[in-house]
N, C-alpha and C positions, 0 to 999 in steps of 0.2 A: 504494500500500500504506500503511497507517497503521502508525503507530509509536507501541508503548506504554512508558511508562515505568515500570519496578517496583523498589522498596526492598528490598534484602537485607541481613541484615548481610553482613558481608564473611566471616565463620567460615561462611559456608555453602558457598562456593568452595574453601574447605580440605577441607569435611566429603565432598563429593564429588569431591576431586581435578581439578576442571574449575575453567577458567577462565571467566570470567563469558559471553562466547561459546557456551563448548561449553553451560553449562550453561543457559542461553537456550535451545539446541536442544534439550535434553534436555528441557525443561520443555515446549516446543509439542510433544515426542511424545507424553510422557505424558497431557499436557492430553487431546489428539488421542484417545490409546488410551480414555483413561476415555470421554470424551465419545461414541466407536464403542460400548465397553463397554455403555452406558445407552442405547442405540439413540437417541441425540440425533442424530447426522451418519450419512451416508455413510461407508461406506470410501471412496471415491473423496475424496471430502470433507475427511474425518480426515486422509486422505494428503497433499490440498495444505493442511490448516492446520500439519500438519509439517512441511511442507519436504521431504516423500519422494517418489518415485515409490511405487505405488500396490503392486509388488513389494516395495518396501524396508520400505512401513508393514506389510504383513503379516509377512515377518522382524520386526518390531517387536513385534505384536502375539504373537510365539509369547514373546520375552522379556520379556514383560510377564504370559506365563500367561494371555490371550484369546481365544479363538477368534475365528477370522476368520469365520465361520459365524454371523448373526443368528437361527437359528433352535434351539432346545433338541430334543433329542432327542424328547422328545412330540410337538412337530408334525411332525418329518420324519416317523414312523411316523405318524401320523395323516394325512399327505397320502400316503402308500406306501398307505394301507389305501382310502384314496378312490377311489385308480385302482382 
């Protein structure tokens, strides 16, 4: 696994109540969420650059406000109309 190194202040630990740990994790889910968001990753994908099981990153995605669903409402009706 590689290891990156990132500069914060330190008032950003304060500002979310985490310590630099949690807020590491919290950072690779967001990252994770946005990156599903923009249909760049897999959900499967998204889940292991979290750290989650693939369960846990969709719980994530609802508190994030994202659909676990890559597809908008126009195409599901547009494949239901196909059949």
């Amino acid at each position: 696994m590689t290891q990156l190194t990132l500069e914060m202040p330190e008032e950003v630990f304060a500002t979310f109540r985490k310590s630099p740990q949690e807020f590491t994790h919290e950072l690779c889910i967001a990252a994770a969420v946005k990156w599903y968001e923009l249909e760049i990753v897999s959900q499967g994908r998204a889940a292991e650059i979290a750290g989650l099981t693939r369960a846990d990153f969709i719980t994530a995605l609802g508190k994030y406000q994202v659909s676990p669903f890559q597809y908008s409402a126009e195409e599901v009706l547009e494949e239901m109309d196909d059949d």
